[in-house]
TIGU-722955 format. One line per 10 residues: number of its first residue (from 0); their letters; for each residue x, y, z of C-alpha. Coordinates in Angstrom, 2 decimals. Example, Ala and Ser with C-alpha at 12.3 -4.5 7.8 and 13.67 -1.06 7.14 Angstrom:
BEGIN
0	as	12.30:-4.50:7.80  13.67:-1.06:7.14 .
This chain:
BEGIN
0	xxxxxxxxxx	0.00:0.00:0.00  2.77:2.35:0.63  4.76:1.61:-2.60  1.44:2.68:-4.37  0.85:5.78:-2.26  4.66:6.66:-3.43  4.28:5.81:-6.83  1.17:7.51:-7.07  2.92:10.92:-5.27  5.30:10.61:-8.35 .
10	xxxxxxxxxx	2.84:10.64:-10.72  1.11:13.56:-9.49  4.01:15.35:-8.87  5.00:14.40:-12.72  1.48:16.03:-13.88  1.97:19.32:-11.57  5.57:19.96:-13.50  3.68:19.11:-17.07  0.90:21.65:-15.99  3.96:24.16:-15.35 .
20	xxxxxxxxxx	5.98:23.62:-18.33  2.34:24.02:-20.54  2.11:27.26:-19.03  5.38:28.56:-19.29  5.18:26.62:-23.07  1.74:29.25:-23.50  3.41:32.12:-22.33  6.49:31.67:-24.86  4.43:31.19:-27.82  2.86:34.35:-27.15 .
30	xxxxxxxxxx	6.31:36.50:-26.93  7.57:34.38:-30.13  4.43:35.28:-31.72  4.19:38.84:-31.06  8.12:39.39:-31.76  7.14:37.68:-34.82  4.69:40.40:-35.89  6.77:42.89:-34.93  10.18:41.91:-37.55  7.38:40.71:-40.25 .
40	xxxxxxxxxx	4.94:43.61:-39.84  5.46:45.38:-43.18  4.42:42.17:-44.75  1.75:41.46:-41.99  -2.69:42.91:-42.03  -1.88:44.40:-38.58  -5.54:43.99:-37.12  -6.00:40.33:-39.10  -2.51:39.56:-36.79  -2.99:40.39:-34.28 .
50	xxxxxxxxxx	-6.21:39.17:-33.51  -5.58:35.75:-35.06  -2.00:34.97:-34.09  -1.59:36.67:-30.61  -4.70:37.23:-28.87  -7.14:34.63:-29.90  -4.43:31.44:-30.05  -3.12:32.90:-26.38  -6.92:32.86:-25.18  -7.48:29.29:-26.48 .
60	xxxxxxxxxx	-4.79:28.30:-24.50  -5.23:29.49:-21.70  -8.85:29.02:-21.00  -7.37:25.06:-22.02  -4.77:25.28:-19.32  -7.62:26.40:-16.27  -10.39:24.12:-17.64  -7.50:21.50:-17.01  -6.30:22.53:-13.68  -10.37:22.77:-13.00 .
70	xxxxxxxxxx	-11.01:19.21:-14.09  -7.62:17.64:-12.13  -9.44:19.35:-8.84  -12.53:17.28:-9.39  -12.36:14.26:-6.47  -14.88:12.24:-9.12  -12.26:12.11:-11.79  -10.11:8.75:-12.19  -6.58:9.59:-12.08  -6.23:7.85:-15.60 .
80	xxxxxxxxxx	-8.16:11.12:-16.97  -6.42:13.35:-14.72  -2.97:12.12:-15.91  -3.89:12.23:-20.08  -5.63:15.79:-19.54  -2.11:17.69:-19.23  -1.15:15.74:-22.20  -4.60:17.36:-24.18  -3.23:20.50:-23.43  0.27:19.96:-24.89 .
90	xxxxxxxxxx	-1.42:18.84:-27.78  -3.51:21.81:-28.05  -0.71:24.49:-27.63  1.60:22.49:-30.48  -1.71:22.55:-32.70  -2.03:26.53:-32.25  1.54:26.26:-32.91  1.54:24.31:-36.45  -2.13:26.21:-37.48  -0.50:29.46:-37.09 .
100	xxxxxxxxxx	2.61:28.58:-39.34  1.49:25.57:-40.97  3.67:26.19:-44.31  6.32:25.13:-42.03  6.25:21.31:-42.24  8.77:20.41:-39.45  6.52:22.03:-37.32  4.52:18.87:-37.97  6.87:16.46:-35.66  6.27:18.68:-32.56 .
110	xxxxxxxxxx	3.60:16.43:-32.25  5.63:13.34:-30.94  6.75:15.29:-28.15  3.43:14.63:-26.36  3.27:10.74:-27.57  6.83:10.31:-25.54  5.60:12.02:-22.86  3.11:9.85:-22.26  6.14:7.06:-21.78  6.08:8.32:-17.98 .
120	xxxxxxxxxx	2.27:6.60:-17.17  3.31:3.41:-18.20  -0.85:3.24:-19.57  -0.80:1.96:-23.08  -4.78:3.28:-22.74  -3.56:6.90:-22.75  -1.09:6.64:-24.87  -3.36:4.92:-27.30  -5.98:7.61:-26.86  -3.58:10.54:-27.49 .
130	xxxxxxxxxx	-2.12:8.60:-30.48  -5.60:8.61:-32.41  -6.37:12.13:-31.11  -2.75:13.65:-32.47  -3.75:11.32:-35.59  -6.76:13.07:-36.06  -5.30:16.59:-35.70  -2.58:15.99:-37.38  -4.76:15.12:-40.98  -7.30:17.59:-40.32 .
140	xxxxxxxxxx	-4.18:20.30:-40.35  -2.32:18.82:-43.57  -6.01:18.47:-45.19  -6.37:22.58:-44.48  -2.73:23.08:-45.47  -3.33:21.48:-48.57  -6.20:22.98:-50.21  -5.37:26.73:-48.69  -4.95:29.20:-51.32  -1.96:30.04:-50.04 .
150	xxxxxxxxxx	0.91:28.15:-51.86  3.16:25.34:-50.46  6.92:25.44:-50.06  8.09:23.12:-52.70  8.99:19.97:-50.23  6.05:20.13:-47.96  4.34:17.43:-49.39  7.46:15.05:-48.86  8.48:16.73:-45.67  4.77:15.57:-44.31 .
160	xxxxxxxxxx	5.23:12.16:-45.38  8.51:12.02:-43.63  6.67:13.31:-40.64  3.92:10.41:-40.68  6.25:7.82:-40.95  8.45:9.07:-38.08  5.31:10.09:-35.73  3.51:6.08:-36.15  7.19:4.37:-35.64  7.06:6.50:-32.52 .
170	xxxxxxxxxx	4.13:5.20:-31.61  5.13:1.43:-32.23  8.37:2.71:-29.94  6.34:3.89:-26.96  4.29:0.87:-27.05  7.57:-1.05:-27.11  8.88:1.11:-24.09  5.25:0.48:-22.00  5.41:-2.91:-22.26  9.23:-3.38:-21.84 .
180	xxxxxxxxxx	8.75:-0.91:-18.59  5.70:-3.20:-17.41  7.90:-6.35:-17.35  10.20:-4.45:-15.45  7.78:-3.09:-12.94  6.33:-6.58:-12.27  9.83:-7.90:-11.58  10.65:-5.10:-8.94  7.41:-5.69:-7.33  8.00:-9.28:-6.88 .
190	xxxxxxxxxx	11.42:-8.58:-5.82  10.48:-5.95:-3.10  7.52:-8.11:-2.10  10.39:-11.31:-1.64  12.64:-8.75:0.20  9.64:-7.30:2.42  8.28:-11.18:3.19  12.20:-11.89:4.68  12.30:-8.47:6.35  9.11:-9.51:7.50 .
200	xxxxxxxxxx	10.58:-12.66:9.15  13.72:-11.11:10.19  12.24:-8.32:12.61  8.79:-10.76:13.60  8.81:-13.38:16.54  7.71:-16.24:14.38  5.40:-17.86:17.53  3.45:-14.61:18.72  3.74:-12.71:15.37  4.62:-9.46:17.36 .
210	xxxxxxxxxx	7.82:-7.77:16.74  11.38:-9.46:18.05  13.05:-7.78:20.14  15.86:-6.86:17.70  13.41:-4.70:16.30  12.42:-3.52:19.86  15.10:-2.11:20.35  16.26:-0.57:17.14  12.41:1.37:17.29  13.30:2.91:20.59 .
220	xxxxxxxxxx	16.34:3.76:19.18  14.87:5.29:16.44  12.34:7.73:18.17  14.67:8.71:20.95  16.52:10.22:17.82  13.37:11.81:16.86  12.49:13.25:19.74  9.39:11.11:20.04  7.57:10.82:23.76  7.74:7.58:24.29 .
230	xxxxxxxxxx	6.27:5.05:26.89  7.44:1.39:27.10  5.31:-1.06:28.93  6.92:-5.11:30.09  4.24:-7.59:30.50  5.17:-10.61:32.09  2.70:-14.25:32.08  2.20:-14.63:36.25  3.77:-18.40:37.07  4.02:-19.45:33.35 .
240	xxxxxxxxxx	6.58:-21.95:34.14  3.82:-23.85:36.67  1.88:-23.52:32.86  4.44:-25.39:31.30  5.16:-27.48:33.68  1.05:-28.92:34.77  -0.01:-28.68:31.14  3.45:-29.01:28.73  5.12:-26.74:26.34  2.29:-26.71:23.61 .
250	xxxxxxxxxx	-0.09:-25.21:25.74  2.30:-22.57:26.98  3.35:-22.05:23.31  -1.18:-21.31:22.92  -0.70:-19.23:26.03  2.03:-17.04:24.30  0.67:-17.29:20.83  -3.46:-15.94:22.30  -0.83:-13.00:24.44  0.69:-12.57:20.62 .
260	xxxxxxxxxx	-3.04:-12.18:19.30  -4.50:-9.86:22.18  -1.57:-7.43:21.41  -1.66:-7.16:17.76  -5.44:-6.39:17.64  -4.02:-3.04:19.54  -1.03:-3.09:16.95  -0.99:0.78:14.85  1.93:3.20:14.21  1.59:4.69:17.57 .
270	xxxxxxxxxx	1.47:1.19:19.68  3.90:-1.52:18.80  3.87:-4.63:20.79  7.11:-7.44:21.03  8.68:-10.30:22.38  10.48:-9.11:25.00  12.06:-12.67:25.64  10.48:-16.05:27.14  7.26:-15.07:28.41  7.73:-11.64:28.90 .
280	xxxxxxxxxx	6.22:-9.41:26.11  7.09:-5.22:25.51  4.89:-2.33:24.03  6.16:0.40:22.84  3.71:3.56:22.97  4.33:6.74:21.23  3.29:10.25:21.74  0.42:8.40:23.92  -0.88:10.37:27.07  -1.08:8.38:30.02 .
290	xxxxxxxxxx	-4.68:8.50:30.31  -4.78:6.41:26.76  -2.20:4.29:27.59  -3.90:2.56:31.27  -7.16:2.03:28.66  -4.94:0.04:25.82  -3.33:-1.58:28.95  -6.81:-2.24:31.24  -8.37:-3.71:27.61  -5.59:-6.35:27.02 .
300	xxxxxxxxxx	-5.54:-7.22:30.81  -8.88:-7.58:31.31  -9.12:-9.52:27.86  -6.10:-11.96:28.44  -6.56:-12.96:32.05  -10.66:-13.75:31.72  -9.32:-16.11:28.51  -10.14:-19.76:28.78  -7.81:-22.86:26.95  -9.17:-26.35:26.46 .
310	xxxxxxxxxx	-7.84:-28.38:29.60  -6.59:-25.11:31.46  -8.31:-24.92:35.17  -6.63:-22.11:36.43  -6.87:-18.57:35.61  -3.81:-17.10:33.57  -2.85:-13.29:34.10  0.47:-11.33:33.58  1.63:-7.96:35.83  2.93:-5.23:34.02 .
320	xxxxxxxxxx	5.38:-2.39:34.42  5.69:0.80:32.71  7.38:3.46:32.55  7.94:7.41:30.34  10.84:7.71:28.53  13.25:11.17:30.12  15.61:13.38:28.34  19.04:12.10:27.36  18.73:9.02:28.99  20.20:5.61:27.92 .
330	xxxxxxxxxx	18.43:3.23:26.34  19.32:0.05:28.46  18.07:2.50:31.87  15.05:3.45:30.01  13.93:-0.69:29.60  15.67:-1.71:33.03  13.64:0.89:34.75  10.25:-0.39:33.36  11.59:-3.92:34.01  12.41:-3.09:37.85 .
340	xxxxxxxxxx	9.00:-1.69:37.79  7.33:-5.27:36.70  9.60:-6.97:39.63  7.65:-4.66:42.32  4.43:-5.67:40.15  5.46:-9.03:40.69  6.53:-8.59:44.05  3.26:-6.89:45.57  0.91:-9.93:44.25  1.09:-10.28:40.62 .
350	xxxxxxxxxx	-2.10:-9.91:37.97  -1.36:-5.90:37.78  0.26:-3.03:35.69  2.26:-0.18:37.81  2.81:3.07:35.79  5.81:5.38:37.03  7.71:7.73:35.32  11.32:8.73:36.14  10.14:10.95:38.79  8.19:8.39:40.86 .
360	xxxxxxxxxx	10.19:5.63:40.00  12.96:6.48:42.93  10.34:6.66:45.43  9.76:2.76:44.67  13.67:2.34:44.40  13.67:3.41:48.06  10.80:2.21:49.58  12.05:-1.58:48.23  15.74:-0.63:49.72  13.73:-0.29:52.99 .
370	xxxxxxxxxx	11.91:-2.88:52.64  14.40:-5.64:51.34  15.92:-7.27:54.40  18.44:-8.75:52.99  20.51:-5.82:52.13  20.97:-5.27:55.08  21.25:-1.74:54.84  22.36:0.23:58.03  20.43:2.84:59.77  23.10:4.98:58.87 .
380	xxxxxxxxxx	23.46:4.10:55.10  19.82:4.51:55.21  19.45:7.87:55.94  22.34:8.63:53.88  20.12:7.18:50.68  17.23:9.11:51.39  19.01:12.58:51.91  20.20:12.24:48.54  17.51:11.53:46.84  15.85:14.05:48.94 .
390	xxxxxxxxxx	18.83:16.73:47.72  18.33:15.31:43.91  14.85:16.27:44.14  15.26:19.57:45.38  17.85:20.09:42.99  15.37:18.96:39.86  18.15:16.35:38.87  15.99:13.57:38.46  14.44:14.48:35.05  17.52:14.28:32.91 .
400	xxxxxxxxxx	21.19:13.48:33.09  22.24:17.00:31.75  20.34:18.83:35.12  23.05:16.39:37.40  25.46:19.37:36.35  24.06:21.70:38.06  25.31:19.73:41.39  28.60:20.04:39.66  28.77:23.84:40.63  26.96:23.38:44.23 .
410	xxxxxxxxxx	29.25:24.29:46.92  27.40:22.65:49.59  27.52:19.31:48.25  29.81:16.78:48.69  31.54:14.55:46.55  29.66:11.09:47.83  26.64:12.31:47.68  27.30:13.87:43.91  28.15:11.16:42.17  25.92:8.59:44.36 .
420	xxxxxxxxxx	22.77:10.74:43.14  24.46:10.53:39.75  24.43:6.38:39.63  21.24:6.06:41.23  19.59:8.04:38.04  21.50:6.26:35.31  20.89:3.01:37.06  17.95:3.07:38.55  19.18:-0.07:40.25  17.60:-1.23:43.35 .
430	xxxxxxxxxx	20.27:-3.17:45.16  23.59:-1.39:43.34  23.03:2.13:44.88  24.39:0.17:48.40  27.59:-0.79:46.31  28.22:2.51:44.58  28.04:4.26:47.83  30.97:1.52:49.16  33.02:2.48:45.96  32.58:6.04:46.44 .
440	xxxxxxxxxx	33.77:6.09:49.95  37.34:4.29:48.64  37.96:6.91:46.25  40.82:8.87:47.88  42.52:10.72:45.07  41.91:12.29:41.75  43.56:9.14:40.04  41.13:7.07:41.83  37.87:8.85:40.54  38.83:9.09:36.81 .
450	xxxxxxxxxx	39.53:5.41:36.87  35.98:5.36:39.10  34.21:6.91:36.35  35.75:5.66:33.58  34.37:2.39:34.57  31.26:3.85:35.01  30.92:5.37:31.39  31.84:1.93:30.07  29.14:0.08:32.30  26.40:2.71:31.95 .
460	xxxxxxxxxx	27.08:3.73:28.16  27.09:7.26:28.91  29.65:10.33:30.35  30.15:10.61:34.13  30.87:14.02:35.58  34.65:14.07:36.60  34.98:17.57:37.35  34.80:16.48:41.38  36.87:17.89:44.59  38.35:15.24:46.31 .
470	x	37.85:16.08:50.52 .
């Protein structure tokens, strides 16, 4: 459907130049014609002139040129008609042309220009249809030439044989050209439809038929680029491997295929489910409000987890986690963050969808440090946590990387709690902010950090702020 849409843009965009070139094709006829009464205007009836070879050919043509423009506007007209009408015109200006100095015979071959033009449809219809219509003209005008009282060069006779012969092998040579160009178009066609088909396979999950997660992936990638506001959502099949396990692989494999199904019924340009791996499944949403995206999400819930298979007796659901894409952030943070945000899903009784963005998603980061025993996380360390995040708040820093500059230049902070604000919002990491913390507190000198961060550019896949005081 695209390829048409494109091809079809061309041709348009082919007829909007023709319409141009008529135009500009009018307006030169009428400056050759009236410098032509001016050098030949001792041997010219002034009034007879220029009435009949200025004003009234000029008039012709242009009330030809916006009747055509008038008649291409019409939505009820087939393209075919809108595509030969441009073509008419030509062949109306070159007949004002030839009329007007028909003693000229090689005047006569101006009318294959518009035959050859008509190459560029590919339509042996039209091409046929202005072939009989120039065929027509042309005898009509050679009939008038002939029995004017006006004499005949000497060769004009042979000179419009020549021209006959040379305009109907030119029509035998566009029909050649159509037909030749057809078999071509038919073989790109089935070549791009071959190629699409193993695209096709290369960026689809062949079980679910949603997107792999190659293609996951390089999509993200793609709209961070553009700029797009992007949500990505990580559904994950509650106890699948008890599925697998009570009622074998096949009916896991229906489990995942009916998920597949659910999510490409909500498939468009703006919300592109994949296989996120195993039984986990992501959807990407873009330039979705929130609001929109909690109905997409409450329909395919609701949908998959009242679903019934043949010899299934329990219920099967998934949780969910989601989460808003922020500004200059990694990709591999932006997915880990919504994945973290399916294990609290997960954790806090499965069968539901948790939407945070970047914002609230270090409120959950804490809350699970608190509440995860075995970290076993001091009183102290603690209250250290939450006084940075508490600082990075205040300070705006958890939005986007770029903002975690601005602690850079504060005074009153110190170099711990810097760069352990920094790692908690490029990592987002539940259990690792505990470890960076450790690290920090070894860092001694100025050799120390660079090497610090260095690692940390390399493990994160993005720039560290060095520029830090050692105490």
């Amino acid at each position: 459907m695209k390829t048409k849409q494109n091809y079809e843009d061309i041709l348009t965009n082919w007829r909007n130049d023709l319409l141009k070139m008529n135009f500009i094709n009018i307006v030169l006829q009428c400056i050759f014609e009236i410098l032509f009464f001016v050098v030949f205007a001792k041997y010219l009836d002034v009034k007879r002139n220029v009435w009949g070879g200025v004003i009234f050919p000029t008039s012709i043509n242009l009330t030809m040129h916006i009747f055509t423009r008038m008649l291409i506007a019409q939505k009820t007209i087939t393209n075919e008609i809108k595509n030969a009408l441009p073509l008419i015109e030509l062949i109306v200006i070159i007949t004002n042309i030839v009329y007007l100095h028909y003693m000229f015979s090689a005047l006569y071959l101006l009318f294959v220009v518009p035959l050859f033009v008509s190459i560029i449809y590919g339509n042996l219809v039209i091409t046929k249809n202005i072939f009989h219509i120039i065929l027509s003209i042309l005898t009509i005008l050679i009939v008038t030439a002939e029995i004017s009282i006006t004499p005949l060069p000497k060769n004009f006779n042979h000179n419009v044989l020549i021209t006959f012969a040379i305009f109907l092998l030119g029509y035998v040579l566009t029909n050649i050209m159509i037909k030749h160009e057809k078999e071509k178009e038919k073989f790109i066609i089935a070549k791009e439809q071959k190629a699409t088909i193993w695209y096709k396979k290369s960026i689809q999950d062949e079980l679910t038929n949603v997107y792999n997660h190659a293609f996951m992936e390089m999509k993200i990638t793609e709209e961070i680029k553009n700029k797009t506001e992007i949500y990505f959502a990580i559904l994950d099949i509650d106890d699948f491997k008890k599925v697998n396990d009570e009622y074998g692989h096949e009916k896991g494999n229906e489990v995942l295929k009916h998920l597949g199904q659910i999510l490409n019924n909500e498939s468009s340009e703006e919300i592109i489910p994949t296989r996120y791996g195993g039984e986990e499944f992501g959807i990407i949403f873009l330039n979705k409000k929130e609001n929109e995206i909690v109905t997409v999400l409450d329909r395919i819930h609701s949908i998959f987890r009242n679903s019934s298979y043949p010899d299934v007796q329990d219920r099967i659901t998934f949780s969910g986690g989601v989460t808003k894409y922020a500004a200059n952030e990694d990709i591999h943070t932006f997915i880990k963050r919504a994945d973290d945000i399916l294990y609290k899903a997960k954790k806090s009784g499965k069968n539901k969808i948790i939407i945070l963005n970047n914002e609230d998603a270090k409120n959950f980061i804490l809350e699970d440090i608190k509440k995860d025993k075995t970290n076993n996380i001091s009183k102290t360390d603690e209250k250290r946590i939450e006084q940075i995040f508490v600082k990075a708040q205040e300070m705006d820093c958890f939005k986007n990387k770029e903002n975690c500059r601005r602690l850079e230049r504060a005074k009153n902070i110190s170099r711990d709690m810097l760069e352990a604000v920094f790692v908690a919002i490029i990592s987002a990491d539940r259990n690792g902010i505990q470890n960076e913390l450790k690290e920090i507190d070894n860092l001694k000198t100025p050799s120390e950090i660079d090497i610090w961060t260095a690692k940390k550019e390399q493990k994160y896949g993005c720039s560290v702020i060095t520029a830090i005081n050692v105490k």
